[in-house]
C-alpha positions in Angstrom: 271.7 198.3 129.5 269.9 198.1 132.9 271.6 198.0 136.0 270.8 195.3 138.5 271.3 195.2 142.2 272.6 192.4 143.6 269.4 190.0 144.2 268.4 190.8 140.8 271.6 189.5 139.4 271.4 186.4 141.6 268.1 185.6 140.3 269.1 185.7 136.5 272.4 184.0 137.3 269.9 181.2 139.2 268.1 181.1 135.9 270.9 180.7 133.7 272.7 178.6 135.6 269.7 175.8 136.2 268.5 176.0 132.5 272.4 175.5 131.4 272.5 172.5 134.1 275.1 174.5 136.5 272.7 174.8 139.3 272.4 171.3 140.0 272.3 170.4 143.9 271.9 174.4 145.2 270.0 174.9 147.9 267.8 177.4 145.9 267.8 175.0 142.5 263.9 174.6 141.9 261.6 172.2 140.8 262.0 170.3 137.4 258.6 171.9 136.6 259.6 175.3 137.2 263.4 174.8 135.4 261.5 173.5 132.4 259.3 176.8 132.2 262.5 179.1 132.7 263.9 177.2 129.6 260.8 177.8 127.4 261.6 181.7 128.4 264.3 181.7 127.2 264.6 179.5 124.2 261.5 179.1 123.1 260.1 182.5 124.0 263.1 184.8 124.0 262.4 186.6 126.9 265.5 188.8 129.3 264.3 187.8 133.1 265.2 191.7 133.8 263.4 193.0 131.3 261.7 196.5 132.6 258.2 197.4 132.5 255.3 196.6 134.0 252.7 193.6 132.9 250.4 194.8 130.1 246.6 195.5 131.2 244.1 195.8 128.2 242.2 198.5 128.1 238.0 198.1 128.2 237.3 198.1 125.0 240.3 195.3 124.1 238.8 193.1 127.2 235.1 193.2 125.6 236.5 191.0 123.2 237.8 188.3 125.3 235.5 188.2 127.9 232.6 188.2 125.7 233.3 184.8 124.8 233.5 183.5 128.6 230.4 185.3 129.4 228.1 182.3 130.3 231.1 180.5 132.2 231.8 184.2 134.3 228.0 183.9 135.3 228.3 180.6 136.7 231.7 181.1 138.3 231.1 183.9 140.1 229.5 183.1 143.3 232.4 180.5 143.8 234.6 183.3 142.7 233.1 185.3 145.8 233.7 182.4 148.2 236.5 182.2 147.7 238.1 185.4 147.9 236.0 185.3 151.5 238.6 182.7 152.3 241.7 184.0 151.0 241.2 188.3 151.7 241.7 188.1 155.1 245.4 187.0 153.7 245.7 189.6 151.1 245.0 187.4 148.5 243.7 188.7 145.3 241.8 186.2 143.2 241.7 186.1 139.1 240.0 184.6 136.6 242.0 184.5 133.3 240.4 183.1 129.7 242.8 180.3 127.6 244.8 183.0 126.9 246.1 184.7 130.5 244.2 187.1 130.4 241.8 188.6 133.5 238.3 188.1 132.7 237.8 188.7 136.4 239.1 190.1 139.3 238.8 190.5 143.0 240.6 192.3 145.1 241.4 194.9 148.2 239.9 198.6 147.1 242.4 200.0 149.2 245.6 198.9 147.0 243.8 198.2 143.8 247.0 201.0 142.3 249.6 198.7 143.7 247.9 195.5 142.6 247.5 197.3 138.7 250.9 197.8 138.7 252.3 194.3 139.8 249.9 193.2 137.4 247.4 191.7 139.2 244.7 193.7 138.2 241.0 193.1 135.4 242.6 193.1 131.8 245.8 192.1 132.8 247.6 189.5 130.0 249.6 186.7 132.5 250.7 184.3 129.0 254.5 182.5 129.8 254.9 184.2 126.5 254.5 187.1 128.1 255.6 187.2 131.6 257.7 184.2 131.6 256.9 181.8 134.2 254.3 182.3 136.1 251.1 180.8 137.6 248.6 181.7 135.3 251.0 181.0 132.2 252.7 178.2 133.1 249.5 176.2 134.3 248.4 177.0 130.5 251.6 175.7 129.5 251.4 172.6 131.9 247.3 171.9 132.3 248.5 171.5 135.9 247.6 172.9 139.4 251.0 174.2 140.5 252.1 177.3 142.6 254.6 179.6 141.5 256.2 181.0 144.2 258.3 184.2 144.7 261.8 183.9 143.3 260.4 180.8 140.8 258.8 183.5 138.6 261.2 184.1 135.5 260.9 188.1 135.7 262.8 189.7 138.3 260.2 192.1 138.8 257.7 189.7 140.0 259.7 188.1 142.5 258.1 188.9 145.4 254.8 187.8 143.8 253.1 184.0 145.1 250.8 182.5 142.6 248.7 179.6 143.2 246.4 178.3 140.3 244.1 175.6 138.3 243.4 174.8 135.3 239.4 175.2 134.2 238.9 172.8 131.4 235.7 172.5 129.1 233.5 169.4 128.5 235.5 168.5 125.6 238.7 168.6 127.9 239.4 172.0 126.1 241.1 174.3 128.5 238.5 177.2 129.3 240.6 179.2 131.7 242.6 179.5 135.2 241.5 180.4 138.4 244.1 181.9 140.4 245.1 183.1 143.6 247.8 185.9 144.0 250.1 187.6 147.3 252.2 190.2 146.7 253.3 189.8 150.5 254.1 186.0 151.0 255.7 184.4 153.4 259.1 183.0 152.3 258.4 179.4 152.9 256.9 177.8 150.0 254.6 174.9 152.3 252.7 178.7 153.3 250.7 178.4 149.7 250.1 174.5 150.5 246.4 175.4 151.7 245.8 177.9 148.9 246.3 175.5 146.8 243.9 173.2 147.9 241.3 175.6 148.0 241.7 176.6 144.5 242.0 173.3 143.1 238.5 172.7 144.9 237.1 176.1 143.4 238.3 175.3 140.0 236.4 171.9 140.2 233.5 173.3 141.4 233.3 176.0 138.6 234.2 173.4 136.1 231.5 170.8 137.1 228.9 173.8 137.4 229.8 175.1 133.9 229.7 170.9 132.2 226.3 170.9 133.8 224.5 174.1 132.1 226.6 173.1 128.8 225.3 169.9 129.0 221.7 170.9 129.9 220.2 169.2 126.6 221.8 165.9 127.3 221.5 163.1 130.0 224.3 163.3 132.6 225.8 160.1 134.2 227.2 161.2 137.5 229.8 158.5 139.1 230.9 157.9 142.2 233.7 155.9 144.2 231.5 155.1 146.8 228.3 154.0 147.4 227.6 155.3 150.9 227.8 159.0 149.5 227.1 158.6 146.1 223.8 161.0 146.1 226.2 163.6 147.5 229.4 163.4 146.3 230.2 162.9 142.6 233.4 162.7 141.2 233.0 161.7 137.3 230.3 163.4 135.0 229.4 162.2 131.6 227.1 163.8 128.9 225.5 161.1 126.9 223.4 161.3 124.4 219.9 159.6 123.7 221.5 156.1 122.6 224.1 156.3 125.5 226.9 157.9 123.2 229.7 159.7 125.3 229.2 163.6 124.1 231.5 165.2 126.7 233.2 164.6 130.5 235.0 167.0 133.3 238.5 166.0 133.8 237.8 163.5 136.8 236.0 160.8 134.7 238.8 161.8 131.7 241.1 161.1 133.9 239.8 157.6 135.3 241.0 155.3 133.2 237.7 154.2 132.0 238.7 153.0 128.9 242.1 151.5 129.8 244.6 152.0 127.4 241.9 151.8 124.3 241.8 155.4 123.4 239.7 158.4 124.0 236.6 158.6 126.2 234.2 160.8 124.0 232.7 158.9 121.7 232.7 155.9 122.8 228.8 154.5 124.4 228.0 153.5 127.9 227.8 149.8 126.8 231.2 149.7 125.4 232.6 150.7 129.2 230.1 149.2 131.0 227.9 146.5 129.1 224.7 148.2 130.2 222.4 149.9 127.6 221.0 153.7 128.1 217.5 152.4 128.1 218.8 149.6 130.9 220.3 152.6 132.8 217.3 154.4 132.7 215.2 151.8 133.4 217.4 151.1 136.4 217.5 154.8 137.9 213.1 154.2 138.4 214.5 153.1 141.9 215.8 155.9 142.9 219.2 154.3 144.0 222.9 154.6 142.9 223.5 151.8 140.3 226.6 149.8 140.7 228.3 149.7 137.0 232.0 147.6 136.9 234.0 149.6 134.3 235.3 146.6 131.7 238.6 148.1 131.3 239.7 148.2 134.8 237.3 145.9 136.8 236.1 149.1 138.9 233.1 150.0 140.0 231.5 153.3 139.9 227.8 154.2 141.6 225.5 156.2 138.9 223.1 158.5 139.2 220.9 159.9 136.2 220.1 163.4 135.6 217.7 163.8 132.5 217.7 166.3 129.8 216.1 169.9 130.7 212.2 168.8 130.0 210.4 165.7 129.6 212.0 162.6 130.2 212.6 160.9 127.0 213.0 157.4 126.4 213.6 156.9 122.9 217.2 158.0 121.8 217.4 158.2 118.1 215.5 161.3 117.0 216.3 163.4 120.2 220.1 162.7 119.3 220.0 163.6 115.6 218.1 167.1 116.8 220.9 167.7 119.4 223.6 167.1 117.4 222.1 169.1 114.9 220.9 171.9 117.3 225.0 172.1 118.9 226.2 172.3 115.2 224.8 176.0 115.0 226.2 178.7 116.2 225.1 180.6 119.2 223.1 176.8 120.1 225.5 176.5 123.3 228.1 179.2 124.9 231.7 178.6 124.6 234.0 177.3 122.0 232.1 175.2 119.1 233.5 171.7 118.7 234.6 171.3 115.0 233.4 167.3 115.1 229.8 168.9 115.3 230.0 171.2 113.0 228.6 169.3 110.0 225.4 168.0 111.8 223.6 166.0 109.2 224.4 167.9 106.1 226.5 166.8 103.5 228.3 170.1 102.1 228.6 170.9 105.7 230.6 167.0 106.2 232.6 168.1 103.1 233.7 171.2 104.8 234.5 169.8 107.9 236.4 167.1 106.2 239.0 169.3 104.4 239.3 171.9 107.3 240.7 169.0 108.9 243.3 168.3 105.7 244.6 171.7 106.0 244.6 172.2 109.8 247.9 173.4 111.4 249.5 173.4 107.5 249.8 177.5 107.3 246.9 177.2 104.6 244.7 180.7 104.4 241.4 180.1 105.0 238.2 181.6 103.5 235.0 181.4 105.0 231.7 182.1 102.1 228.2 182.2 102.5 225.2 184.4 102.9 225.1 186.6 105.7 223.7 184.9 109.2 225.3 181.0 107.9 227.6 180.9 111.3 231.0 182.2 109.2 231.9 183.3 112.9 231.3 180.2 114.5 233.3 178.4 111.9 236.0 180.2 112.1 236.1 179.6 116.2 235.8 175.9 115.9 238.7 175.8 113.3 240.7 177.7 116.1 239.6 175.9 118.8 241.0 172.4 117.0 244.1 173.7 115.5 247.2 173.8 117.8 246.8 176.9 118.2 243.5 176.5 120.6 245.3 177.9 123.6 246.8 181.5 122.1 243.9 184.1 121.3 241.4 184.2 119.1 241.1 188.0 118.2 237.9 189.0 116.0 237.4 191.9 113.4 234.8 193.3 111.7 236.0 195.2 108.7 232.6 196.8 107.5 232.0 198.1 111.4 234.6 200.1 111.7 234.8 203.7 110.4 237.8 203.7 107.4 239.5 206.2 109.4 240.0 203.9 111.8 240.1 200.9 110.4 244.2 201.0 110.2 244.7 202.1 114.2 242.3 198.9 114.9 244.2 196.2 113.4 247.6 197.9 113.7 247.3 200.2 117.3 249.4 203.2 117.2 251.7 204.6 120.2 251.5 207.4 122.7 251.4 210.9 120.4 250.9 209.5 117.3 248.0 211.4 116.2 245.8 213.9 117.5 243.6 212.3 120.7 245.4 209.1 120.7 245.1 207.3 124.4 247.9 207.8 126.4 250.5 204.9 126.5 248.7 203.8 123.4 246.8 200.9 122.1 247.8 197.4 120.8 246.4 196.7 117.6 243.9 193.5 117.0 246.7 191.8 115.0 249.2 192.1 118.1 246.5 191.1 120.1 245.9 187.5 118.6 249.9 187.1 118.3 250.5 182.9 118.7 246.3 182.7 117.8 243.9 183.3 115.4 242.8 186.4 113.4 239.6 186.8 112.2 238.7 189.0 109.4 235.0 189.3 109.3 233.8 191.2 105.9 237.4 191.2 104.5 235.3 192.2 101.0 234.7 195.7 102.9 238.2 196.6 104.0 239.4 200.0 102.3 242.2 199.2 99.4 245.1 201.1 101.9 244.3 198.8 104.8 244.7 196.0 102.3 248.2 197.2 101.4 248.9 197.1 105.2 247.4 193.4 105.8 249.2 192.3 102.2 252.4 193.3 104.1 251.5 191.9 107.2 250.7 188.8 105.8 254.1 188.4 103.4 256.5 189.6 106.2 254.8 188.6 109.1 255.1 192.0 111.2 253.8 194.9 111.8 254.9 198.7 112.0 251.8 200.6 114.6 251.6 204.1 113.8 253.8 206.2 115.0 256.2 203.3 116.0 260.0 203.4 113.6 260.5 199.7 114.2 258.5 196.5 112.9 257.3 193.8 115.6 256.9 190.3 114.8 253.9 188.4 114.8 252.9 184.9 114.4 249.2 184.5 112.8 246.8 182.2 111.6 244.3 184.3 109.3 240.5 182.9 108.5 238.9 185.5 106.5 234.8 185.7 106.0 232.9 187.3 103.3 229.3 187.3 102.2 230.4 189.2 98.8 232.1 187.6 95.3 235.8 188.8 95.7 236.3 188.0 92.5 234.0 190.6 91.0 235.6 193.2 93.3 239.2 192.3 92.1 237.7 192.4 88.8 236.5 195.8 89.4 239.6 197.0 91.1 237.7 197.0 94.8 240.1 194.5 96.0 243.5 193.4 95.6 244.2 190.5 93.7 247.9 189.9 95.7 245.9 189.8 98.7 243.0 187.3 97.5 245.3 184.7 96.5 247.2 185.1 99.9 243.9 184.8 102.1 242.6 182.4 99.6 244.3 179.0 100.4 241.2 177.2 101.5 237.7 178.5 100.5 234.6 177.0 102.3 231.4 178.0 101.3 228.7 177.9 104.1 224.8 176.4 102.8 222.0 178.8 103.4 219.5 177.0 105.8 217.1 176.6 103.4 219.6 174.6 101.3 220.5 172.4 104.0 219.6 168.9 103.9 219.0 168.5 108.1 216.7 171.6 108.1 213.9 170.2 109.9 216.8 168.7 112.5 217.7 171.7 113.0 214.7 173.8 113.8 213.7 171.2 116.2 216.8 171.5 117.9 217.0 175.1 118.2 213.2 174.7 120.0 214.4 172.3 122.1 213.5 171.5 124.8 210.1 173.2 123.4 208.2 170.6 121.0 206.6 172.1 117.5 203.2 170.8 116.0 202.8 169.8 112.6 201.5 172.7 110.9 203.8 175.5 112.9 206.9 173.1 111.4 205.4 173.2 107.9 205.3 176.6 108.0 209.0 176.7 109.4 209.9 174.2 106.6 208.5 176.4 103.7 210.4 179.9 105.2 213.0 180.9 102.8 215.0 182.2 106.2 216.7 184.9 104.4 218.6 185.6 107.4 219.7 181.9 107.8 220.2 180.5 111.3 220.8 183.9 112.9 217.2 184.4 112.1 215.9 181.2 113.4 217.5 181.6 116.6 215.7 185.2 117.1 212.1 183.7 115.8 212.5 180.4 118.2 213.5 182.5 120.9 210.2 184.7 120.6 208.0 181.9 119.7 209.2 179.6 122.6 208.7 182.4 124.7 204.8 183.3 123.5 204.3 179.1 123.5 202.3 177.3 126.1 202.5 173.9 127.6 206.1 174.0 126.2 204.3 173.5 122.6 205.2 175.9 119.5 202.0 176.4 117.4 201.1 178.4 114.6 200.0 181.3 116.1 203.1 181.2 118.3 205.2 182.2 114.9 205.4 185.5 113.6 204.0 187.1 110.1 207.4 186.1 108.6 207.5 182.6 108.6 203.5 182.3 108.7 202.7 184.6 105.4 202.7 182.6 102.2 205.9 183.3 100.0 205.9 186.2 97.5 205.8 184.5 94.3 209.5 184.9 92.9 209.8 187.5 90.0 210.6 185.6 86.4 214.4 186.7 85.9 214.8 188.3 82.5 214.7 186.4 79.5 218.3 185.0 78.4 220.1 186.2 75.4 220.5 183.7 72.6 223.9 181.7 72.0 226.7 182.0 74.0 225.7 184.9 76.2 222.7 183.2 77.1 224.6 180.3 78.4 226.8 181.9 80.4 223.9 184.3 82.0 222.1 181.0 82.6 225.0 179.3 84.7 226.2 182.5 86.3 222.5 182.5 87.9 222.7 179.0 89.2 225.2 179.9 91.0 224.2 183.1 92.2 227.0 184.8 90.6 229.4 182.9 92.2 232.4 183.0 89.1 234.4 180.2 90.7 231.8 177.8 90.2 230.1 178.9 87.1 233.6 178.7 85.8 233.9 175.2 87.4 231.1 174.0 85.5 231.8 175.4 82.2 234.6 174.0 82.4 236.8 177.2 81.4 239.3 179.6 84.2 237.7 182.1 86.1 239.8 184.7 84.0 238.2 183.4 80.6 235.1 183.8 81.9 235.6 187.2 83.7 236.3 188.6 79.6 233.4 186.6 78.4 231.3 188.5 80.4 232.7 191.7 80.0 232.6 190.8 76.2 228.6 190.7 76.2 228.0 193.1 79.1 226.6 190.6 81.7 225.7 192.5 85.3 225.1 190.6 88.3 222.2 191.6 90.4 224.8 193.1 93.3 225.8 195.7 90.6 222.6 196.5 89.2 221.7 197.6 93.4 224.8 199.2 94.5 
């Protein structure tokens, strides 16, 4: 049992006694905001308030994979980032940026006691979740969606108490939190009004990063910028809105979500710039010609707001309709815009894709197993984000795996971590494996169809008993997990072959999606535009783009658009702008074999339509996938996968 000296022991008894309702009218009783996070701690999160050991600090290599993500955001944050730790360093502030997680994307801070400032915590890599740490700035403005400071004795962990923390939430333009920008002291003053300024200066960073990273997100669309007032509305602009060609409402920073501007009739996205304002997008544009702030009087609440227009990146465009279909199509692909992909885009105009869409959202937040098909380069990744970033669990981490990248060797150490000593050159202190890692998230299993048959055993386990044993470690930890899984091969062939555990199919397998190969999608053309946007195509460099088989789906359209918008002139793709891979005719396609006669020519004939896919074959024949599995063992069928490998 630890030992605690006296304040320690005040502080927990301060804790207990205000979550129990015994502290009530002390001198030192804190705010209701603060008592509420101290009672998720504890009941909700479990956690002892003298609890030894420092904060955890990922190493490299674990940060890659949550920073990665943010990268674009970092980019635009950073000079504010810089200003503002000018402001605060004199005051031996450090400054953080964390992801939707807690965790330190970025970090400034004093050279001199960067040791000190690793060990309070405060440091790149460090993991500030309430979940974690119990209450404090970075988690419980996660927790809250609130600017708040946490100050000194308010944090639940003993050890932290002599820690200030002064924060604000960074929210996306889907109102999806992106991150927290924080300011930390490990020297405050003991007067609480002290962080009053700080936090006013962060709340003005945090806007400023937030409105900068709406703007290059929404860089493809027309932005409607709103103002209170009329004398300063060139200058100062509190609400931003991302419309699309016909005036729909595609995203909005928190100011103009937060104004009311559709009374108490729902939420803003979605909605069209008539149905707040009664004015048209082409009357809006026709109106901004003058080059003065238009007075619009918002219908809900008899407001008025002064707008000013900002165009999409290239020509101005007056016509709405095809422009719109092409952007919506364009953000439906993966890679089309940074940052979390917004599952009402996914389908774009394709209707397998709406039929996905529609029953991820059926089985969202259920406990349903997920499986993600399709050919290699159809977006499985970018799926499997989206369905994270609109289940409840949007806010914990979304942890990534790719199970044919990883040596065999090592696959087991990855997804599980090991601990100090358990094998020969393992890192001191030792590492936290990818499945602790996304604890409370996500856990992506890229390739699941290449993950060795003893992993397998481990993740079957995992998976049944929700825990996990690291190596080296004599007692189980508890995790809590969604799993999406991803594969490109049939996993019903391997099972049949004994490459893949049939236990641990039917547990992943709850919900399986197939992904459509781009040329099998019905809003191809939409979709090639919008990747060239803003970059217009002729006629006969689209017909060629058209008639490309794209074997590496939209992962290969992104790379060819990207090289032949940069060869193109006059911001017009041509022909000669494409490479020998989409210009070259088509090799004519090799005459499959001819079919057997009877039965075995039947099922040979089906089992091609479907490219081998048993599932359906067996769907349309109208028989179980196990009947069909002997059928063609009986007669000796071999898919072309087999025949190759």
């Amino acid at each position: 049992m630890v030992r605690l000296h006296a304040p320690e022991r005040e502080h927990v008894d301060l804790i207990l006694a205000s979550v129990t309702g015994d502290a009530a009218g002390r001198e030192a009783d804190p705010p209701d905001l603060i008592r509420r996070s101290w009672a998720r701690c504890l009941n909700s999160h479990q956690l002892d308030p003298a609890r030894p050991g420092r904060p955890v600090v990922l190493t490299q290599t674990e940060l890659g994979g949550f920073r990665e993500p943010m990268e674009e955001f970092i980019g635009i944050a950073t000079a504010e980032l810089r200003r503002l730790y000018a402001q605060v360093a004199g005051s031996d502030y450090v400054v953080m940026l964390t992801d939707a997680n807690g965790i330190a994307v970025d970090y400034l801070g004093h050279a001199s006691f960067e040791q000190e400032l690793k060990q309070a915590g405060l440091y790149l890599g460090s993991i500030w979740s309430e979940a974690q740490e119990g209450t404090n700035g970075v988690g419980t403005c996660i927790a809250t969606r609130e600017p708040l400071t946490v100050h000194r004795q308010e944090h639940f962990r003993t050890r932290h108490t002599s820690l200030t923390c002064t924060v604000a939430p960074i929210f996306d333009p889907s109102g999806q939190m992106l991150g927290v920008l924080d300011v930390s002291n490990m020297t405050a003053p003991a007067d609480r009004r002290s962080q009053m300024l700080a936090l006013e200066l962060v709340k003005r960073s945090a806007r400023l990063m937030e409105d900068g990273y709406f703007l290059a997100r929404s860089r493809r669309h027309w932005v409607v910028g709103l103002s209170a007032g009329r004398e300063l509305a060139d200058l100062v602009i509190d609400g931003l809105l991302a419309v699309d060609g016909g005036g729909t409402i595609l995203g909005a920073n928190q100011t103009a979500l937060r104004a009311g501007l559709t009374g108490d009739a729902g939420p803003l996205l979605g909605r069209s710039l008539y149905e707040l304002f009664g004015i048209t997008m082409e009357a809006l544009i026709g109106r901004q010609r003058t080059g003065i702030p238009q007075p619009l009087r918002c219908l809900a609440t008899g407001a008025t707001w002064y707008a000013t227009l900002r165009p999409p990146t290239g020509r101005l465009l007056r016509g709405g309709t095809e422009r719109t279909r092409q952007q919506a199509a364009a953000s439906s692909l993966p890679g089309a815009v940074s940052g979390p992909l917004d599952l009402g885009r996914l389908a774009g105009n394709d209707p397998a894709m709406a039929g996905n869409v529609q029953r991820i959202r059926r089985v969202l937040d259920k406990g349903i197993g997920i499986m993600i098909l399709g050919e290699t380069g159809t977006g499985k990744e970018a799926v499997a984000r989206a369905i994270h970033q609109a289940s409840a669990r949007a806010a914990r981490p979304f942890v990534g795996i790719n199970c044919a990248a990883i040596p065999e060797s090592l696959i087991e150490s990855e997804l599980f971590g090991y601990v100090e000593g358990a094998f020969t050159g393992a890192r001191r202190g030792g590492v936290r494996g990818k499945v602790q890692l996304a604890d409370g998230g996500t856990l992506f299993l890229d390739e699941i169809g290449d993950m060795p048959l003893g992993a397998q055993t481990r993740l079957l386990r995992v998976l049944a008993e929700r825990e996990i044993l690291p190596l080296g470690h004599d007692r189980p930890i508890a995790v809590d997990l969604s799993v999406i899984c991803a594969t490109h091969q049939d996993l019903e062939r391997l099972v049949a072959d004994g490459r893949f555990r049939e236990d641990l199919y039917y547990r992943l397998n709850g919900l399986s999606l197939t992904l459509p190969p781009l040329r099998e999608r019905s809003d191809k053309a939409d979709l090639i535009r919008g990747v060239a946007a803003p970059a217009r195509i002729d006629p006969p460099a689209l017909s060629a783009l058209l008639a490309c088989r794209w074997p590496g789906n939209i992962r290969q359209l992104q790379t060819v658009m990207r090289v032949a918008t940069a060869l193109s002139e006059g911001g017009v793709i041509r022909l000669e702008d494409l490479p020998a891979e989409v210009t070259r005719p088509p090799a004519a396609p090799t005459p499959p074999d001819p079919l057997p006669s009877g039965e075995a020519g039947i099922l040979l004939s089906v089992l091609r339509r479907h490219q081998w896919c048993v599932t359906r074959a067996a769907d349309e024949l109208h028989i179980s996938r196990s009947t069909l599995h002997r059928k063609i063992n009986r007669y000796g069928l071999v898919s072309p996968a087999r025949l190759e490998g």
